[in-house]
C-alpha positions, 0 to 999 in steps of 0.5 A: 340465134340468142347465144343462150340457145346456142348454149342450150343447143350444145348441150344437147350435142346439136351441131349449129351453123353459123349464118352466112350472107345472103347477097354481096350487100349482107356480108357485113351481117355475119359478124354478129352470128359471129359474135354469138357464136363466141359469146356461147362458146362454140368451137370449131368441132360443133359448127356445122358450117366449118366442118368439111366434105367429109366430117359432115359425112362421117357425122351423118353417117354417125346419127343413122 
C-alpha cells in the first residue's frame, strides 16, 4: 500500500496491516511494507498485525 493511504487510513482510525511473506522465498519482501508503514507514521497500537490475541478481541468487540 502507498504510505499516503496508510495516512488517510489512520485518519479514519482504520487498523492496518502490515503484509507478511508468502512463502520462504518472499521473506525479504516485508521490508518495503516496512518501510511505508514508517514513512506514514504507524505506530505499534494502529497495526493490526502487531496486537495480540486479546487486543485484537478487545478491538473487535469495541466496533459491535
Amino acid at each position: 500500500m502507498n504510505w499516503r493511504y496508510i495516512r488517510f487510513a489512520l485518519k479514519k482510525g482504520v487498523m492496518i496491516s502490515i503484509p507478511d511473506a508468502h512463502s520462504i522465498k518472499e521473506i525479504d519482501n516485508i521490508r518495503w511494507g516496512i518501510a511505508a508503514a514508517r514513512k506514514a507514521g504507524l505506530t505499534k497500537d494502529r497495526t493490526w498485525n502487531a496486537q495480540s490475541s486479546n487486543e485484537i478481541k478487545r478491538w473487535i468487540a469495541a466496533k459491535k
